[in-house]
C-alpha positions in Angstrom: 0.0 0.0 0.0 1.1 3.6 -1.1 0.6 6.2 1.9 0.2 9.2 0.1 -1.3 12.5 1.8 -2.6 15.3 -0.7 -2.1 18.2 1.2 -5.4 21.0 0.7 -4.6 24.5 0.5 -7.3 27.0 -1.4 -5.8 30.2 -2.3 -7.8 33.8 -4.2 -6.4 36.2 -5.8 -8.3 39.0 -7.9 -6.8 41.5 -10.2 -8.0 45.0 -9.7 -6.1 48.2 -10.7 -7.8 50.6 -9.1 -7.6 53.0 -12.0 -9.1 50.9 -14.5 -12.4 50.2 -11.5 -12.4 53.9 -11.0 -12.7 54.6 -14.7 -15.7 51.8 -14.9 -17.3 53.8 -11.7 -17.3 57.2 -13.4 -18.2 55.7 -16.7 -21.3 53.8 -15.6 -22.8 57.0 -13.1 -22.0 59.3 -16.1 -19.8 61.2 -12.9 -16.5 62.2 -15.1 -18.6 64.5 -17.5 -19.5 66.5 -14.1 -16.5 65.3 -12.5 -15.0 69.5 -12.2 -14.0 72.6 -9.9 -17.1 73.0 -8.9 -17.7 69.8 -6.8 -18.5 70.1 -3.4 -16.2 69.2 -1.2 -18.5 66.9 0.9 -19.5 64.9 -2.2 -17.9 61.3 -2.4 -17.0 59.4 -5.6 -17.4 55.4 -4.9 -15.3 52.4 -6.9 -16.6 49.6 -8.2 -15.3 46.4 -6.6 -14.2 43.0 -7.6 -15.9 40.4 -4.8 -14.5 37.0 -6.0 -14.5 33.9 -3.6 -15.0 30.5 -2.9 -18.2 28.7 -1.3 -15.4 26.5 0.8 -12.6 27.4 2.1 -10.8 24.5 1.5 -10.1 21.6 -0.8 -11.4 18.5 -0.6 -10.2 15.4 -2.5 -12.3 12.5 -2.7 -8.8 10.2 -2.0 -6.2 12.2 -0.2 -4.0 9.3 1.0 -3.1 5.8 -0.1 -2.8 6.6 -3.7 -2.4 3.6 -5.9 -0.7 4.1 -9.2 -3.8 4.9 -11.7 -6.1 5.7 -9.1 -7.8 9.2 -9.3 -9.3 11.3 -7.0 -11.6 13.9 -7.6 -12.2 17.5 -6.4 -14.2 20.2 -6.9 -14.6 24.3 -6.1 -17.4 26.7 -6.5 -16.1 30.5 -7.4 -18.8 33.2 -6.9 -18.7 37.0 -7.8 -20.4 38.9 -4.4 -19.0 41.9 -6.0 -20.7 44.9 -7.7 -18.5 44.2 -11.0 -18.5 41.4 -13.1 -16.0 39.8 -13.7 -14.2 37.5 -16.1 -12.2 34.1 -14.0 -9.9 32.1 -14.7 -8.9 29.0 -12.2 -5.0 28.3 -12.4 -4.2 24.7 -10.0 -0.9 23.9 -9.0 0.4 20.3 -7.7 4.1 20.5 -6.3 5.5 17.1 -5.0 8.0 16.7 -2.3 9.9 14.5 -4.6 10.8 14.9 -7.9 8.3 13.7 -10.8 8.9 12.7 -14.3 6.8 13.5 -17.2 5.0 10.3 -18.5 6.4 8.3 -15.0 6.2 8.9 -11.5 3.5 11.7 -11.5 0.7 13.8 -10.0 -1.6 14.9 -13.0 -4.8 16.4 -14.2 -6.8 14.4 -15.7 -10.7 14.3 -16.9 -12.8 11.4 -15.2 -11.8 8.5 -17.0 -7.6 9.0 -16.8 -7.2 10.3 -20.2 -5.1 14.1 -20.6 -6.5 17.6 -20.4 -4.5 19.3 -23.2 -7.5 20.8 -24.5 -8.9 22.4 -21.1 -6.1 23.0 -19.2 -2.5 24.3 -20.4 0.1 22.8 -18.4 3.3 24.9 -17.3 6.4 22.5 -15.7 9.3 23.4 -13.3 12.0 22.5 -11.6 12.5 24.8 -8.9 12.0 28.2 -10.4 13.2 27.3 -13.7 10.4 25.9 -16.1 10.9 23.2 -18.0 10.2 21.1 -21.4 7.5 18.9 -21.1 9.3 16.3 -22.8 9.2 12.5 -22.0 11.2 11.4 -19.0 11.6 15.6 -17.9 12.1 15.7 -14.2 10.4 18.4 -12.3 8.6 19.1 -8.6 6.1 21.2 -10.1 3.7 21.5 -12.2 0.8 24.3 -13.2 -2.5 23.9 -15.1 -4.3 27.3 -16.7 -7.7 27.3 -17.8 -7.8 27.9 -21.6 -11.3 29.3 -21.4 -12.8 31.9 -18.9 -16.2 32.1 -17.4 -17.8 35.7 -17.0 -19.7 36.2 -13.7 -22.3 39.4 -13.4 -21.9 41.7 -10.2 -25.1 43.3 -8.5 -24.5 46.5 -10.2 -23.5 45.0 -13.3 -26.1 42.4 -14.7 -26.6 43.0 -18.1 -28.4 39.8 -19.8 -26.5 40.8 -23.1 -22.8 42.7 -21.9 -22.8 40.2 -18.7 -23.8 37.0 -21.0 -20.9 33.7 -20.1 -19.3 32.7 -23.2 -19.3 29.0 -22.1 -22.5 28.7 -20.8 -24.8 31.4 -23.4 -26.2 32.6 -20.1 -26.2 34.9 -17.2 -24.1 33.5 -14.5 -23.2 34.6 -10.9 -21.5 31.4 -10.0 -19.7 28.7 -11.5 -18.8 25.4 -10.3 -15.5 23.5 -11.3 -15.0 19.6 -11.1 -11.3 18.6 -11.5 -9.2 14.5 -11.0 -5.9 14.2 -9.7 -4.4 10.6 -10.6 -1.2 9.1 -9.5 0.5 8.2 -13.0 0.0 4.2 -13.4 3.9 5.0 -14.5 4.7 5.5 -10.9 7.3 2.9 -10.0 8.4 2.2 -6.4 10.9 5.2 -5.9 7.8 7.1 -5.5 6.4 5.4 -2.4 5.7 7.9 0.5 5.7 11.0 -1.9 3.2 13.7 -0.6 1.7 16.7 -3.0 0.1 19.8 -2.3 -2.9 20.6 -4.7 -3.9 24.6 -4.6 -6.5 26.5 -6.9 -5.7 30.2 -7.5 -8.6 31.9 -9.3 -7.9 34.9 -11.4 -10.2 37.7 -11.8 -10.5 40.5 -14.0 -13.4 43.2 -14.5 -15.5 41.9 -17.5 -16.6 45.4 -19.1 -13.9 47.8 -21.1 -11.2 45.5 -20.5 -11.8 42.8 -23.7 -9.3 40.0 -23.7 -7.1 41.2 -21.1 -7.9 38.0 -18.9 -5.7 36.0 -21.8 -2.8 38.5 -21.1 -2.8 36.8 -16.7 0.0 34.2 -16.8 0.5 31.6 -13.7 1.4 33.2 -10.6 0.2 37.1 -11.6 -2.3 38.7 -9.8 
């Protein structure tokens, strides 16, 4: 028997420059055409605001020890916008071993329910320490980091907008989205990888949805 311990960790991050949420304010209370000298100077001007987080604050795998080479465990997070903006999100999830790992042999990886790769949901990003890596057969590395290709737009309570709000994945309004990911142990793993513990963390990106086209694309791993 393989004692393995997946180690949880959930982690947020949002992206909001404050001058690009201003601007969205202004914009959307028509403020900035009266925005002059002659403002009082007990009048306030309010931001927009980015509310992204999780419905759990933590991760939980459906196997998180004993791991068997080929066997998967699965785990899943809901992401909701309490904010005022909407937003466009992107989940980025990292596994980093304690040992080192091979591409296509001893390895934690994403997979979809049945084993098989997720080249065409997730882009996968390897390293070895800091330095990343090629993911070529046999490449050793400790970890490894999996971006969503595709982003999911959620409306805020002062932005909902059935058209400008609409989720390109879905074709509808959305305030909430729920994400269902598998970790598998490689059935490559070979006994030098007994006792090796991961740590499996979801960062999820966000970025105002209005007047900021395409700019998600433009958020690599670890930027926030």
């Amino acid at each position: 028997m393989i004692d393995r311990k997946v180690k949880r960790s959930i982690m947020i991050r949002a992206l909001a420059v404050m001058l690009v949420i201003l601007a969205a304010g202004l914009v959307s209370t028509g403020a900035i055409a009266y925005w002059t000298d002659s403002i009082n100077t007990t009048s306030t001007v309010e931001t927009l605001d980015i509310g992204i987080e999780y419905e759990d604050d933590q991760l939980s795998l459906s196997k998180a020890s004993a791991f068997l080479p080929g066997e998967i465990s699965e785990f899943s997070f809901k992401v909701m916008n309490v904010g005022s903006i909407s937003a466009d999100i992107k989940p980025v999830i990292t596994v980093i071993s304690d040992a080192p790992m091979s591409v296509g042999g001893s390895e934690y990886k994403l997979c979809d329910e049945d084993g098989n790769d997720v080249g065409d949901e997730y882009e996968a990003a390897y390293f070895n320490g800091e330095e990343e890596v090629e993911a070529q057969q046999g490449t050793e590395y400790d970890k490894v980091i999996y971006t969503r290709k595709t982003y999911n737009t959620l409306y805020g309570s002062v932005h909902k907008d059935e058209t400008l709000d609409k989720d390109n994945e879905s074709g509808s309004l959305i305030n909430e989205k729920q994400f269902t990911c598998h970790l598998m142990l490689s059935e490559a793993s070979d006994n030098s990888f007994m006792n090796v513990t991961a740590e499996v963390s979801v960062d999820t990106y966000a970025i105002q949805h209005r007047y900021s086209e395409g700019a998600i694309n433009e958020m690599a791993p670890g930027q926030a």
